[in-house]
C-alpha positions in Angstrom: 16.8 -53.0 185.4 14.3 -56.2 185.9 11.3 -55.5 184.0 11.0 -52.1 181.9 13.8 -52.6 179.7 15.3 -50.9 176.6 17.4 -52.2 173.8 18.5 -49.3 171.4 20.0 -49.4 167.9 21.5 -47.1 165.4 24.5 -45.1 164.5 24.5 -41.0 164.1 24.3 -41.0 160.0 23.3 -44.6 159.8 20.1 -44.9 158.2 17.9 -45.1 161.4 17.7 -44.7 165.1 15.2 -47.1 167.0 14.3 -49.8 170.3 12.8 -52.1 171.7 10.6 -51.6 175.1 10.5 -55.1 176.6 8.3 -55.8 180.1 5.6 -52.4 179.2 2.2 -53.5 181.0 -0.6 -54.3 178.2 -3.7 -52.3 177.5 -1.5 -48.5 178.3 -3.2 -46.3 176.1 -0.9 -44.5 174.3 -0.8 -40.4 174.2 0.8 -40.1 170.6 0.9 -36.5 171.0 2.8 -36.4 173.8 5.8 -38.5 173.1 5.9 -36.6 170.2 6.3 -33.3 172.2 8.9 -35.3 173.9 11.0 -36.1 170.9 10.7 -32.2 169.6 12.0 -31.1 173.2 15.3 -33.2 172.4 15.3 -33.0 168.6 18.2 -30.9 166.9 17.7 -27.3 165.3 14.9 -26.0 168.1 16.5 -22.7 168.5 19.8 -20.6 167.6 21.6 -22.2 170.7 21.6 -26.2 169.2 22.9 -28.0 166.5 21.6 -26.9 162.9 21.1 -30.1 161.8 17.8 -30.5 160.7 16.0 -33.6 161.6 12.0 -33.9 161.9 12.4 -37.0 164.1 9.3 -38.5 163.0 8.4 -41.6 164.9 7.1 -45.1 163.4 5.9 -47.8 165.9 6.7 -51.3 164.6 4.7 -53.6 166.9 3.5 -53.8 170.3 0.5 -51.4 170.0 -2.9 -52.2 168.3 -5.4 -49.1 168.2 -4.0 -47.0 170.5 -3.3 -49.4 173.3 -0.3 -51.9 174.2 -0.4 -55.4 173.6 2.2 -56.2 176.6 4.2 -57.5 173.7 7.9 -56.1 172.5 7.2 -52.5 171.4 9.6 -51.9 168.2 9.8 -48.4 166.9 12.1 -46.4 164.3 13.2 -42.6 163.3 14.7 -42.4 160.3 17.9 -39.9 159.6 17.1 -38.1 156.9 19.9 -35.0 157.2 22.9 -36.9 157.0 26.2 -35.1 156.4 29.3 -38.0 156.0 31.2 -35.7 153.8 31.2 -33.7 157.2 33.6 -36.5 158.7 35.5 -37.7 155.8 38.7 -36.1 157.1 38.2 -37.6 160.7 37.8 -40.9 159.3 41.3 -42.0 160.6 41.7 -39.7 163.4 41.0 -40.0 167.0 39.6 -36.8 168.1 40.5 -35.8 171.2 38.2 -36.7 174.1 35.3 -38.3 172.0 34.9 -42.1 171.8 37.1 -42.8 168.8 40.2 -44.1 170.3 38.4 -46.6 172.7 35.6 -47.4 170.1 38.9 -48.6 167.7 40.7 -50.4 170.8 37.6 -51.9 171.7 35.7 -53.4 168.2 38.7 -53.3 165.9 36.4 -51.0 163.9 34.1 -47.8 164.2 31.9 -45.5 163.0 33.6 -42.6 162.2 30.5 -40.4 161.1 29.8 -38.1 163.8 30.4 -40.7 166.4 28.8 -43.6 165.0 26.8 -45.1 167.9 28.8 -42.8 170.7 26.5 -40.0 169.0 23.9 -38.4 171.2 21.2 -39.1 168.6 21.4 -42.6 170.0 18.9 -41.1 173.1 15.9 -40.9 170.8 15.5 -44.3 171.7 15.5 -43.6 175.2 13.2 -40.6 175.1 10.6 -42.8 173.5 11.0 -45.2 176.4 10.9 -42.7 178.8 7.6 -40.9 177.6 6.3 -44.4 178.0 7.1 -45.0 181.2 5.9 -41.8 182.5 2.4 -42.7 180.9 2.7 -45.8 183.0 3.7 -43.6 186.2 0.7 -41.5 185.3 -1.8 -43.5 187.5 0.6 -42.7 190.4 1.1 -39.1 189.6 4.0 -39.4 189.6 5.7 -35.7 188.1 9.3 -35.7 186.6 10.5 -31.9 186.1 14.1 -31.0 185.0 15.9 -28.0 183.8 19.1 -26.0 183.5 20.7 -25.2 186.9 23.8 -24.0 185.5 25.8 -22.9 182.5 29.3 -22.3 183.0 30.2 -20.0 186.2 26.1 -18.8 185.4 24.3 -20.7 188.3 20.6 -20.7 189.7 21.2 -20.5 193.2 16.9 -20.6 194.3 15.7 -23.9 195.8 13.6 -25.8 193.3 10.2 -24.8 195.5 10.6 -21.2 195.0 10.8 -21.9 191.3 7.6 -22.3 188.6 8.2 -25.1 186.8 5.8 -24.2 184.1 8.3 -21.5 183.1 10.6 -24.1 182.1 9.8 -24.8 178.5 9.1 -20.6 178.3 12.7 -19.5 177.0 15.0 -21.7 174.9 17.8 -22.8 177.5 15.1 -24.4 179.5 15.7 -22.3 182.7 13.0 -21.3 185.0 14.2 -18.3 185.8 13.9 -15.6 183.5 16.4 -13.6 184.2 19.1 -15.9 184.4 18.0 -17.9 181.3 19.0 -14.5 179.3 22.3 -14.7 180.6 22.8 -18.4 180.2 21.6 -18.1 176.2 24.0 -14.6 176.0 27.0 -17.0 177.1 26.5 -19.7 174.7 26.0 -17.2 172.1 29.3 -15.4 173.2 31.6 -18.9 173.0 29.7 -20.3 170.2 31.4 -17.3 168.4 34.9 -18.6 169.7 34.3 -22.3 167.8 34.4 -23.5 171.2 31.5 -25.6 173.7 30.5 -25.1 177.4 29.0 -27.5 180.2 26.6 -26.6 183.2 24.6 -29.0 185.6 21.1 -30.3 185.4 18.6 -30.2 188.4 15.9 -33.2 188.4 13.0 -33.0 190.7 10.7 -36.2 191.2 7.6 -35.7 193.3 5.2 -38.2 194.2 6.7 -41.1 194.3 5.2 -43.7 197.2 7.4 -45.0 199.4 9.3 -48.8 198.7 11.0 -48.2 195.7 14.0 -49.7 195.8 15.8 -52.6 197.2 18.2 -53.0 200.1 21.7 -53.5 199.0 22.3 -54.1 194.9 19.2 -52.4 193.5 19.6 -49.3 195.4 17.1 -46.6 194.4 19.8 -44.1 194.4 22.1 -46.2 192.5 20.0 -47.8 189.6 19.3 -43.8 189.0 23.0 -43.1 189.1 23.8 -45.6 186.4 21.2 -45.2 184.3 21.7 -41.1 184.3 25.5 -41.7 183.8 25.0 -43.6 180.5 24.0 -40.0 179.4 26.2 -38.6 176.7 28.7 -35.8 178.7 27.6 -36.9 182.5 30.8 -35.9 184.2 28.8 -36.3 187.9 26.0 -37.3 189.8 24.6 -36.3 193.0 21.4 -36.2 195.0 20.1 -35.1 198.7 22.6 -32.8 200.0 24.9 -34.6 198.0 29.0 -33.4 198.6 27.5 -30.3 200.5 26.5 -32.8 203.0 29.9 -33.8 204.0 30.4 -29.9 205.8 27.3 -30.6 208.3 27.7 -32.4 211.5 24.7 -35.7 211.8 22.2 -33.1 214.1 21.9 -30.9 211.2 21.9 -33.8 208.2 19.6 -35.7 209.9 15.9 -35.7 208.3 13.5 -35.5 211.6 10.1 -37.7 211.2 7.0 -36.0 212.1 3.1 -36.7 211.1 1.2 -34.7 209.1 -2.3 -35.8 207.8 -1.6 -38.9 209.3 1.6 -39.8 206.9 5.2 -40.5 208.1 6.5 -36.9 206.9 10.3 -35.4 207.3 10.7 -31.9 208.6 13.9 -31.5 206.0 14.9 -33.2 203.1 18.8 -33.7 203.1 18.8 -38.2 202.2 16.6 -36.5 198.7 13.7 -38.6 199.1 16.1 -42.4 199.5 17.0 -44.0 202.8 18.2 -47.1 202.5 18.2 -47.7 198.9 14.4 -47.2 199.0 11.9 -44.1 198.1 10.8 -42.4 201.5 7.9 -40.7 199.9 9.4 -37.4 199.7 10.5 -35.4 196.9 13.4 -37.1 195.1 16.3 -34.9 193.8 19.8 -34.8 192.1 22.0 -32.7 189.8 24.0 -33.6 187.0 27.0 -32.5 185.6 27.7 -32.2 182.0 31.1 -31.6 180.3 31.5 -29.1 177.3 31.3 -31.0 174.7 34.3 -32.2 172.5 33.5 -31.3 169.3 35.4 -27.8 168.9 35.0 -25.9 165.5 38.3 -25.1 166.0 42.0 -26.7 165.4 42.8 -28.8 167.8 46.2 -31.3 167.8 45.8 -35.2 168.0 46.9 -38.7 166.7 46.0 -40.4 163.8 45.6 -44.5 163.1 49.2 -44.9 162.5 50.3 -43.1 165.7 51.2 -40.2 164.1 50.7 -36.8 165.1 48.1 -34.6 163.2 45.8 -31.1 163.6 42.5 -31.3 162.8 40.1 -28.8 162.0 36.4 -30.4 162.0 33.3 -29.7 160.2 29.8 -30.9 160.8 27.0 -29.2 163.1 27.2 -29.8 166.5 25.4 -28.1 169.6 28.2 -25.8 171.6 26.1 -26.7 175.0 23.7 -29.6 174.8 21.7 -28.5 177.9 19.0 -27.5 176.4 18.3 -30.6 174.8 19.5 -32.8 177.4 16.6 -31.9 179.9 14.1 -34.2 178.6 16.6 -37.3 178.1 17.3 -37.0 182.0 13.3 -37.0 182.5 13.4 -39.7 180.4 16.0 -42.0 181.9 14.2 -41.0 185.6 11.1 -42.6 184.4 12.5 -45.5 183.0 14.1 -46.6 186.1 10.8 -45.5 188.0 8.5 -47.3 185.9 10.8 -50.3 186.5 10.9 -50.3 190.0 7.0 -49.9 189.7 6.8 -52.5 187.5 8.8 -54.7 189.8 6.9 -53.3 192.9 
């Protein structure tokens, strides 16, 4: 990214969380309440299906804004932890636990963080949903509307396009599913292997509508792929895909291809298979992708590993951790959506 740009800080039961937005426009007026609402939609201990750490999350802006409005300055802001736990970890401290960042975190800085995952923690995307909230109050002028939710949990899959759903039912039920129905039996299977001490995965569905075509650029600043890298920075992103993504690859070019057409005298498409990019660059129709996300490692149950002298070890781990982040995961893939959006506007 050129010109909306984030620098986060802070470690999982370090003292604080914050950033810095660099390159935000002057004179935004900023909606308080909403980018608190943001923060609540990712914080921990919502409902019975996340962490039970209990954080209030509360937000201090440092610079950059002078009553109410930006000053097109650095904005600086802070959340303090408050519910730290590193007795929780103590017994971990010379493990590498298997599948978490530990072992490359040690290889890579000669030194770590061992306290829930230091700065490999998820509690490092504060910072980006206070970024994010930002950035869609810049998209605002362009109506630009960001919608994510819970395609999947497990083998549990919503199989409706995204315009037959109400995305107003998405904040309704606690798994942040639009569909009813299924969002019972999503919670019901969390519930069931949160019982077992073990996690589960499932896939994310992001819909961006509005968005005027020329975003993007040719060749290295591909639309597509500045939205790829910043969504796979995401703690647990196993995948990324958007359009018809690898379902594409069973049609022949006469049915993948996206036929032009007017239609109140725009340059429309008659299907949406390239998900809103061609060429790198926004096409003016609906832009979407799904995301997969890995259960988890943090089992609350035994599990063998290696130790610091290379020696082998079973550990059986503490602490308060979510057995499907989900849930809490829907607004940070908003978040890093608008981020890249508003930079591209920015840019534009």
């Amino acid at each position: 990214m050129k010109k909306f740009r984030l620098t986060s800080f802070g470690e999982s039961h370090g003292k604080a969380i914050g950033g810095i937005i660099e390159g935000c426009p002057s004179n935004l007026k900023i909606d308080f309440e909403f980018i608190k609402n943001e923060l609540n939609r990712r914080k921990p201990n919502q409902s019975s299906i996340t962490t039970s750490r209990k954080e209030d999350d509360k937000l201090e802006f440092l610079s950059g804004i002078f009553k109410g409005k930006t000053l097109g300055t650095p904005i600086a802001f802070i959340v303090w932890n408050k519910d730290q736990k590193e007795k929780d970890y103590e017994d971990l401290k010379n493990v590498f636990r298997p599948s978490h960042a530990d072992f490359t975190y040690q290889q890579k800085y000669g030194i770590r963080d061992h306290r829930g995952g230091g700065r490999a923690s998820a509690r490092e995307t504060i910072a980006r949903v206070v970024a994010g909230a930002i950035a869609k109050l810049i998209l605002r002028k362009l109506n630009i509307k960001i919608n994510a939710y819970v395609n999947s949990v497990g083998e549990i899959e919503l199989l409706k396009n995204y315009k037959d759903l109400d995305f107003n039912k998405i904040e309704e039920n606690i798994i942040r599913c639009p569909d009813e129905k299924l969002s019972l039996k999503m919670i019901e299977k969390i519930k069931e292997v949160k019982k077992k001490g073990d996690t589960i995965g499932g896939t994310i569905f992001c819909v961006i509508q509005n968005v005027p075509a020329g975003f993007g650029e040719p060749v290295f600043e591909k639309l597509q792929a500045n939205l790829a890298k910043a969504l796979m920075s995401i703690n647990a992103v196993k995948g990324f895909e958007y359009g018809s993504g690898f379902a594409g690859t069973k049609m022949i070019g006469s049915e993948h291809n996206d036929i032009f057409y007017m239609k109140d005298g725009k340059i429309r498409t008659k299907t949406n298979f390239s998900g809103g990019i061609q060429g790198g660059i926004s096409n003016g129709e609906d832009i979407y992708f799904k995301l997969a996300f890995k259960p988890i490692p943090s089992l609350m149950k035994p599990q063998y590993s290696v130790n610091e002298k290379f020696e082998k070890v079973i550990i059986n781990p503490k602490g308060r951790h979510d057995t499907c982040v989900l849930p809490r995961v829907v607004v940070i893939v908003e978040a890093m959506s608008a981020i890249v959006l508003a930079d591209f506007y920015l840019c534009k």
